[in-house]
PDB file of N, CA, C and O in Angstrom, chain B, residues numbered from 101:
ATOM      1  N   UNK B 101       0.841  -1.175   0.000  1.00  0.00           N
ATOM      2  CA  UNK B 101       0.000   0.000   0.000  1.00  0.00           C
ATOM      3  C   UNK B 101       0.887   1.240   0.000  1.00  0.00           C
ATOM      4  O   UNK B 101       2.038   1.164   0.430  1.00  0.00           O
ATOM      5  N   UNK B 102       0.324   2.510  -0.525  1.00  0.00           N
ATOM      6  CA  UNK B 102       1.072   3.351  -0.847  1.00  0.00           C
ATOM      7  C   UNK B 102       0.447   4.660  -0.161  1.00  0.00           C
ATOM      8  O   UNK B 102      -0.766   4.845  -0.271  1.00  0.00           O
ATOM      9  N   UNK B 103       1.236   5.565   0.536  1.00  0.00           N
ATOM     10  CA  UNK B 103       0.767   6.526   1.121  1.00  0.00           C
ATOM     11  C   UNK B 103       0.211   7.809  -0.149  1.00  0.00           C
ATOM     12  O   UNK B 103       1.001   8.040  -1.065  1.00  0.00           O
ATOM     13  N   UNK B 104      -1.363   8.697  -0.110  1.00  0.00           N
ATOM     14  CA  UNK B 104      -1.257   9.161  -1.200  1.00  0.00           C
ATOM     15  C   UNK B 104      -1.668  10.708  -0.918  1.00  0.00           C
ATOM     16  O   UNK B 104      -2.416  11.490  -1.505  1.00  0.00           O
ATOM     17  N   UNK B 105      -0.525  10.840   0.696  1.00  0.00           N
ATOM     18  CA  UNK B 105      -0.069  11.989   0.988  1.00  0.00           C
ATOM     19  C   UNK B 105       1.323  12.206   0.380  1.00  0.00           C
ATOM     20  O   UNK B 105       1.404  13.128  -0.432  1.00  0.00           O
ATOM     21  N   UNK B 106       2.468  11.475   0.656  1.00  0.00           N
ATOM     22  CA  UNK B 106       3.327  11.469   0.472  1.00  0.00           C
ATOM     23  C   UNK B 106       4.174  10.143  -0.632  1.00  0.00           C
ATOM     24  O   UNK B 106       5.267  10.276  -1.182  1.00  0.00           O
ATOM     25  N   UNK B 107       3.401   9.115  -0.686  1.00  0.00           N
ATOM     26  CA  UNK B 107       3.884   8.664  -1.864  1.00  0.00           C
ATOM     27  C   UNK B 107       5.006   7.576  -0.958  1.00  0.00           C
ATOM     28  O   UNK B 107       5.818   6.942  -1.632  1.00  0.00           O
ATOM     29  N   UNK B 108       5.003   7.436   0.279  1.00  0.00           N
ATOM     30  CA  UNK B 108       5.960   6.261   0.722  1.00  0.00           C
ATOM     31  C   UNK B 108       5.447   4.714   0.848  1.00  0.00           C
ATOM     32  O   UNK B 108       4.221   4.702   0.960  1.00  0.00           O
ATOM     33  N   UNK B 109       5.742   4.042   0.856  1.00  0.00           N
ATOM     34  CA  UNK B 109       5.305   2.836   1.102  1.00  0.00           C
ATOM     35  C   UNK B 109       5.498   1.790   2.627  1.00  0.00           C
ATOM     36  O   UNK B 109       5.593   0.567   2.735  1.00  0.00           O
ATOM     37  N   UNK B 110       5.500   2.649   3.439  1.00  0.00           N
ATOM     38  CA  UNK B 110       5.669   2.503   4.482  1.00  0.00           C
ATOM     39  C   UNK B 110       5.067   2.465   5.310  1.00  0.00           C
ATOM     40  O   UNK B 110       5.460   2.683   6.456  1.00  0.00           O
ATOM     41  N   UNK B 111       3.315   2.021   4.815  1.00  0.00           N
ATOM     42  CA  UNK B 111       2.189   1.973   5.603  1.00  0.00           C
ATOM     43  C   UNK B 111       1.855   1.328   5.805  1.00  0.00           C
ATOM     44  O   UNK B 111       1.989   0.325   5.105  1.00  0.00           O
ATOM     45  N   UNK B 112       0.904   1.320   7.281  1.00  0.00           N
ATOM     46  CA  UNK B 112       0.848  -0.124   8.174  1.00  0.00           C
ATOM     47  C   UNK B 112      -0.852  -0.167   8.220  1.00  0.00           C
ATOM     48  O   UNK B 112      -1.562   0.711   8.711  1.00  0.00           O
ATOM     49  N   UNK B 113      -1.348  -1.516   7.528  1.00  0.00           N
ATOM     50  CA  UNK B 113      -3.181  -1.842   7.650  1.00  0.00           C
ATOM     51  C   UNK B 113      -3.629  -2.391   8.592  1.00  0.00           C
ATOM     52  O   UNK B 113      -3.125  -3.497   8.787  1.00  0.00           O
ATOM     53  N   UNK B 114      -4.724  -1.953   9.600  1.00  0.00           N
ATOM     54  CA  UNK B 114      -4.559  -2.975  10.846  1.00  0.00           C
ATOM     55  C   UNK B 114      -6.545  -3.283  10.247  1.00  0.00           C
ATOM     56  O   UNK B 114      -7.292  -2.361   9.922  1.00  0.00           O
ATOM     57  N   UNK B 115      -6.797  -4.239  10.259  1.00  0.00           N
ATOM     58  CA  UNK B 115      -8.678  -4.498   9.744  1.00  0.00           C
ATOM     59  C   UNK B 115      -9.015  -4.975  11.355  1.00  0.00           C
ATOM     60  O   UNK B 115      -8.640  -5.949  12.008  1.00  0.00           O
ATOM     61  N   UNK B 116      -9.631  -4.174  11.578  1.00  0.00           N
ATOM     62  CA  UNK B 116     -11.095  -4.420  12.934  1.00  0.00           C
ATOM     63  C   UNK B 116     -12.340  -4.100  12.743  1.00  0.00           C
ATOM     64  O   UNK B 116     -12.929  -3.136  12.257  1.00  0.00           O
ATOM     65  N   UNK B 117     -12.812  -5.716  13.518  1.00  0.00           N
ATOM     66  CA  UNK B 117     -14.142  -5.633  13.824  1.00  0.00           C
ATOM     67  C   UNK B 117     -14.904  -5.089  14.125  1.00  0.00           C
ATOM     68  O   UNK B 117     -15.409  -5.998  14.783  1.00  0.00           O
ATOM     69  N   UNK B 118     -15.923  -3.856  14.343  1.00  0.00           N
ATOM     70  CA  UNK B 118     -17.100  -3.375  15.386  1.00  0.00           C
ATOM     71  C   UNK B 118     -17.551  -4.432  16.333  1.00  0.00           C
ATOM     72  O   UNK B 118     -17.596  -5.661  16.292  1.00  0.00           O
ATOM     73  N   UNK B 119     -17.911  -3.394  17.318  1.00  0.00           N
ATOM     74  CA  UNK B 119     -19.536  -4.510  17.626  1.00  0.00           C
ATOM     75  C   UNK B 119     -20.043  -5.116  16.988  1.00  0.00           C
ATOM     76  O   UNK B 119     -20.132  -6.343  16.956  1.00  0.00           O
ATOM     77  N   UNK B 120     -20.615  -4.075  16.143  1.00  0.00           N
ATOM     78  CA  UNK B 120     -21.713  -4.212  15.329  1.00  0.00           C
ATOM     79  C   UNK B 120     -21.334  -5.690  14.220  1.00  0.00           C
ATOM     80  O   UNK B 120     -22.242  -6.329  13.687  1.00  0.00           O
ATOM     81  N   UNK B 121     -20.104  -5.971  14.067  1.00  0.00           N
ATOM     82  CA  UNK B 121     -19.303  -6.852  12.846  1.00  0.00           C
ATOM     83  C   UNK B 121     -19.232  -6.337  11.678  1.00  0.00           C
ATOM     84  O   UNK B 121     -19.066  -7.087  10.716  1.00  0.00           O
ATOM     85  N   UNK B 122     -19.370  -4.571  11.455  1.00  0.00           N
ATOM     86  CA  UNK B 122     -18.760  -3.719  10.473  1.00  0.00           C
ATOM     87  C   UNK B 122     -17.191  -3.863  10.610  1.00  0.00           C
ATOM     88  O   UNK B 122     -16.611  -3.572  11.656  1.00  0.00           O
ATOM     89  N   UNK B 123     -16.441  -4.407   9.301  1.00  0.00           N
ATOM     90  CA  UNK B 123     -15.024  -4.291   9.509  1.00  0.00           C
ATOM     91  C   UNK B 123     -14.584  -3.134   8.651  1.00  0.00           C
ATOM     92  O   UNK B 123     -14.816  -2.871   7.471  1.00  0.00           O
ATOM     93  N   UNK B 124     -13.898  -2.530   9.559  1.00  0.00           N
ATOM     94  CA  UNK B 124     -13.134  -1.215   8.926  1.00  0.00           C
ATOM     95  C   UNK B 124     -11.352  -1.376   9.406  1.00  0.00           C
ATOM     96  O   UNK B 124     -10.716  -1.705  10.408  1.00  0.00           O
ATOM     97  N   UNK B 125     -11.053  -0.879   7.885  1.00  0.00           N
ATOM     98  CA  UNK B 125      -9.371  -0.587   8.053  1.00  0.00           C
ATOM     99  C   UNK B 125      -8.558   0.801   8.423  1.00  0.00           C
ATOM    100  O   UNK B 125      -8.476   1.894   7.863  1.00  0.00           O
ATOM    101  N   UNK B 126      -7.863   0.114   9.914  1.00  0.00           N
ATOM    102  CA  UNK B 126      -6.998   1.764   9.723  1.00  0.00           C
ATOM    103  C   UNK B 126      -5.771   1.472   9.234  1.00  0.00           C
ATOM    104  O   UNK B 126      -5.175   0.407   9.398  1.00  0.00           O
ATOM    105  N   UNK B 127      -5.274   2.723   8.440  1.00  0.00           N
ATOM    106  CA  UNK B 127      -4.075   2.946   8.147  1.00  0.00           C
ATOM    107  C   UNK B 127      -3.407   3.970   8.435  1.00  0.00           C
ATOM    108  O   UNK B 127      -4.043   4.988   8.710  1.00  0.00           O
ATOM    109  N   UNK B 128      -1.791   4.009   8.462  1.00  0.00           N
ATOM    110  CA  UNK B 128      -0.985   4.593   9.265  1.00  0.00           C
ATOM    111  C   UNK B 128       0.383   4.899   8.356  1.00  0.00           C
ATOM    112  O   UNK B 128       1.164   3.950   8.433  1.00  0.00           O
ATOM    113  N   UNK B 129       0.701   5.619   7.800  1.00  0.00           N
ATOM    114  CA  UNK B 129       1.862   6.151   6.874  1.00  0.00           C
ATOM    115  C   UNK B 129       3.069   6.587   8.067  1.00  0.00           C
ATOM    116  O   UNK B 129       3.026   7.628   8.723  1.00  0.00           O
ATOM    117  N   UNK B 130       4.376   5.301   8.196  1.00  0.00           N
ATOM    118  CA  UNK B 130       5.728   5.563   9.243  1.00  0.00           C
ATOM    119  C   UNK B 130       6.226   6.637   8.956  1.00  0.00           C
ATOM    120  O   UNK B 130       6.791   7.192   9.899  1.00  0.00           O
ATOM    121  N   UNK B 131       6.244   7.523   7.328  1.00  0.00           N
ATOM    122  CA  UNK B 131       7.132   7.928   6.946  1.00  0.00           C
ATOM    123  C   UNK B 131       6.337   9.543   7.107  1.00  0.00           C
ATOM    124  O   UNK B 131       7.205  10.271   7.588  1.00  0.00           O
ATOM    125  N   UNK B 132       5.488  10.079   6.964  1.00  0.00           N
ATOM    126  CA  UNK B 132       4.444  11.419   7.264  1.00  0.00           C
ATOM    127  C   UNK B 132       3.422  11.492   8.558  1.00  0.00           C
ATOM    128  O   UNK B 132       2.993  12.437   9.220  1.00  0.00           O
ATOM    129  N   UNK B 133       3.239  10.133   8.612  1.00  0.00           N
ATOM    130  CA  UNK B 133       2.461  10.112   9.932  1.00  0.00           C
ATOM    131  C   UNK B 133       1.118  10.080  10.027  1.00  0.00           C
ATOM    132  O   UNK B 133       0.446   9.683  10.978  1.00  0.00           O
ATOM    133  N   UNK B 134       0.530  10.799   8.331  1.00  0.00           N
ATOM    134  CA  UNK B 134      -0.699  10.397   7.673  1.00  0.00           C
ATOM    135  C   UNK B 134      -1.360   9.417   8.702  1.00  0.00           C
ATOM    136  O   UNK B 134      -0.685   8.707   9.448  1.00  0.00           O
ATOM    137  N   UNK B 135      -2.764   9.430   8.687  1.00  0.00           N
ATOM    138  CA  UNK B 135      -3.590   8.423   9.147  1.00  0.00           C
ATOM    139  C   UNK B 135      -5.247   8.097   8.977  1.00  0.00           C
ATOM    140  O   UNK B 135      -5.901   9.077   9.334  1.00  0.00           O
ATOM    141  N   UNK B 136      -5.958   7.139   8.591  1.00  0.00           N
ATOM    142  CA  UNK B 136      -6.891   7.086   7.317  1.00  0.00           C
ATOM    143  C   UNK B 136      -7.694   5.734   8.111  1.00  0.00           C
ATOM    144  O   UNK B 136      -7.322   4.824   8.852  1.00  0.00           O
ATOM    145  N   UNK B 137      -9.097   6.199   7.458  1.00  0.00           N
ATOM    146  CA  UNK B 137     -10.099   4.298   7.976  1.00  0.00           C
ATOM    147  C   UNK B 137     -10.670   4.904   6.593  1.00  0.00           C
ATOM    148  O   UNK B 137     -11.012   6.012   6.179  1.00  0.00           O
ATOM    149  N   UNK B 138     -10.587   3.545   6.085  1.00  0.00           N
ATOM    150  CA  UNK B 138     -11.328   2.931   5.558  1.00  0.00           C
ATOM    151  C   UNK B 138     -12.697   1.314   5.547  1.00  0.00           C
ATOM    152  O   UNK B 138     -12.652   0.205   6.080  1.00  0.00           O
ATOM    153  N   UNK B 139     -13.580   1.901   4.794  1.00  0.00           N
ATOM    154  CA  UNK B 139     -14.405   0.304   4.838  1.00  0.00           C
ATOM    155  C   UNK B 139     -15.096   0.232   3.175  1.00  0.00           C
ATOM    156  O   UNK B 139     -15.716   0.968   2.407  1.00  0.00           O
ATOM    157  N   UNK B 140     -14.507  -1.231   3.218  1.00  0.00           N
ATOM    158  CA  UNK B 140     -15.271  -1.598   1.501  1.00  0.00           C
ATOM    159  C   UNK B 140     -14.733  -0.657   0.183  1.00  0.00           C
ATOM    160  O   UNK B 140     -15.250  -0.329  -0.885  1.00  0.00           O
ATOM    161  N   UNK B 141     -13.087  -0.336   0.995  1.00  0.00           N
ATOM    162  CA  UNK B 141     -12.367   0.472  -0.326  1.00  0.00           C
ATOM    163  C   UNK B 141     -12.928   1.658  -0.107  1.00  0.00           C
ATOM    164  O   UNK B 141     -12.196   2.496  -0.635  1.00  0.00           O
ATOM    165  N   UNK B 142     -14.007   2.259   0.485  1.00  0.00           N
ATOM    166  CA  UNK B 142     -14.197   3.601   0.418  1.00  0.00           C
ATOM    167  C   UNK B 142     -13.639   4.599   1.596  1.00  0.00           C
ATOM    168  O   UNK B 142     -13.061   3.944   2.463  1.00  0.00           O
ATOM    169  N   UNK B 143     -13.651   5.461   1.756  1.00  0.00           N
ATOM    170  CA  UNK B 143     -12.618   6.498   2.523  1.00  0.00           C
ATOM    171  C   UNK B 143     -13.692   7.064   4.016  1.00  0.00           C
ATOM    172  O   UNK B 143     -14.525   7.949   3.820  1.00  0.00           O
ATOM    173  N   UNK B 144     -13.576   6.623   5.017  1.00  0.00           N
ATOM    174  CA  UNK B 144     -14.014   7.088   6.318  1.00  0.00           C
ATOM    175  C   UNK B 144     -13.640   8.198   7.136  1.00  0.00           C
ATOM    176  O   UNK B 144     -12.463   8.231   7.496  1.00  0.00           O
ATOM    177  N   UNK B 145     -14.717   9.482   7.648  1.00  0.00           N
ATOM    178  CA  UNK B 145     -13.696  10.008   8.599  1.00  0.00           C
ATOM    179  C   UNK B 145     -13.944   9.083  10.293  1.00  0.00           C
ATOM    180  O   UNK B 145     -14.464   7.979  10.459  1.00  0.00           O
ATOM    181  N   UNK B 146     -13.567   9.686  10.965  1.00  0.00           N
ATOM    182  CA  UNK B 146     -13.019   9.510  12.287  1.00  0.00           C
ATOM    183  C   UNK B 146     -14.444   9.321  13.122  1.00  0.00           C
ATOM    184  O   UNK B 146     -14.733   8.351  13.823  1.00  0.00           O
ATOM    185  N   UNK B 147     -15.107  10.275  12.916  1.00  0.00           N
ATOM    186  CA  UNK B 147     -16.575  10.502  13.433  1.00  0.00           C
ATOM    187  C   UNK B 147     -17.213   9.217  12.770  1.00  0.00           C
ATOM    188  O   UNK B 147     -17.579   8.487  13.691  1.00  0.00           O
ATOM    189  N   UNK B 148     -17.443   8.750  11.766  1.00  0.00           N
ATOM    190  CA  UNK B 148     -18.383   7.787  11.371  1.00  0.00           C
ATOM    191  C   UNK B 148     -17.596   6.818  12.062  1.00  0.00           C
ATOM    192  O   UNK B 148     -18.305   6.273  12.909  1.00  0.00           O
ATOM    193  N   UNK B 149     -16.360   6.345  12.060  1.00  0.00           N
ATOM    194  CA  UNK B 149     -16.095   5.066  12.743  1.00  0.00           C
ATOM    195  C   UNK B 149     -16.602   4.834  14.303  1.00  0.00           C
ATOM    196  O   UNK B 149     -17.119   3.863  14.857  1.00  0.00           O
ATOM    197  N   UNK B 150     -16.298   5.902  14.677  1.00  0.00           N
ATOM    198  CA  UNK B 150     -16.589   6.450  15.928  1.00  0.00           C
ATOM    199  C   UNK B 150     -18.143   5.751  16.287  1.00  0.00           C
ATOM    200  O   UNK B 150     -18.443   4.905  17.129  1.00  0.00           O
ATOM    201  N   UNK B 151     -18.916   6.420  15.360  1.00  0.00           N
ATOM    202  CA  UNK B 151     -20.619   5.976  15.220  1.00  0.00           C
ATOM    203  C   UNK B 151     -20.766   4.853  14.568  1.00  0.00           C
ATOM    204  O   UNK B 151     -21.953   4.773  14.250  1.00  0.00           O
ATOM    205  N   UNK B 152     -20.092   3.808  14.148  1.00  0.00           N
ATOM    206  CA  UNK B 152     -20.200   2.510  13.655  1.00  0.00           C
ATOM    207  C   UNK B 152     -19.730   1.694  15.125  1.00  0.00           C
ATOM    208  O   UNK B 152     -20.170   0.600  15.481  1.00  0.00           O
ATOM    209  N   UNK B 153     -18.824   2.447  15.791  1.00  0.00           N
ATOM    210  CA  UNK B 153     -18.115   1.473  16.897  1.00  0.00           C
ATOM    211  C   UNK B 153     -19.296   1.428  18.098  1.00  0.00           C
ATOM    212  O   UNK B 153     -19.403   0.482  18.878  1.00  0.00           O
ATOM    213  N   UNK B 154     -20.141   2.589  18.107  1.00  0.00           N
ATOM    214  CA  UNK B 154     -20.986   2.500  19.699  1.00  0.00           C
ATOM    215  C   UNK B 154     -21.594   1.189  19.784  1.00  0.00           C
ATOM    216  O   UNK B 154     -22.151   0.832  18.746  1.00  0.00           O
ATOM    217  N   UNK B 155     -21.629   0.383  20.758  1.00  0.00           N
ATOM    218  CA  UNK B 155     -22.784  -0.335  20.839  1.00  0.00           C
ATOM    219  C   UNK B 155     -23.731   0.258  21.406  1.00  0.00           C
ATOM    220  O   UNK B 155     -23.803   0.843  22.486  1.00  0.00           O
ATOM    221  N   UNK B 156     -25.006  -0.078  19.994  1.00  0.00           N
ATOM    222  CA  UNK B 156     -26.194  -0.033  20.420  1.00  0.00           C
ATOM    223  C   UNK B 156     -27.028  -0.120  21.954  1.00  0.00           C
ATOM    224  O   UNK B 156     -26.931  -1.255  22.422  1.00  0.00           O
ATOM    225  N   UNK B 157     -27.986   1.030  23.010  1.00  0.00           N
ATOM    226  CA  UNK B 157     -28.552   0.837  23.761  1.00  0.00           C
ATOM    227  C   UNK B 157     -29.160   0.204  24.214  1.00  0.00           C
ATOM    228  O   UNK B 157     -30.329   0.585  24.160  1.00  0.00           O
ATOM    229  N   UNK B 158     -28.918  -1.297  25.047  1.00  0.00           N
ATOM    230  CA  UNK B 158     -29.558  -2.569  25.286  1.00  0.00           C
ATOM    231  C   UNK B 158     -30.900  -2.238  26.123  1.00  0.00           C
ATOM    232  O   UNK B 158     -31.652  -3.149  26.469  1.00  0.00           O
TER     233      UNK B 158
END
C-alpha cells in the first residue's frame, strides 16, 4: 500500500471488527504520519467510525 499523501510505502493496515461486525481498516503512513479508515475500499472520517463502533442501547 502506498501513502497518497506522500507517496511512501511505508504503511501499516490494521482491519477491525465493530460490535456491530462492520469491519473497517486503519491505516498509518511511518514515513508522514498520515492516518486514514477505511471500509469496503471507500474512505471514512473519524466521526463515522466512531458511530459505527458504539454499541447499540440494550
Amino acid at each position: 500500500m502506498q501513502c497518497s499523501t506522500c507517496g511512501a510505502n511505508s504503511v501499516i493496515e490494521i482491519e477491525l471488527t465493530l460490535a456491530n461486525d462492520t469491519t473497517v481498516n486503519f491505516c498509518s503512513c511511518h514515513k508522514c504520519e498520515t492516518q486514514w479508515w477505511n471500509r469496503d475500499g471507500e474512505s471514512l472520517e473519524l466521526n463515522a467510525v466512531l458511530d459505527l463502533a458504539r454499541k447499540p442501547n440494550s
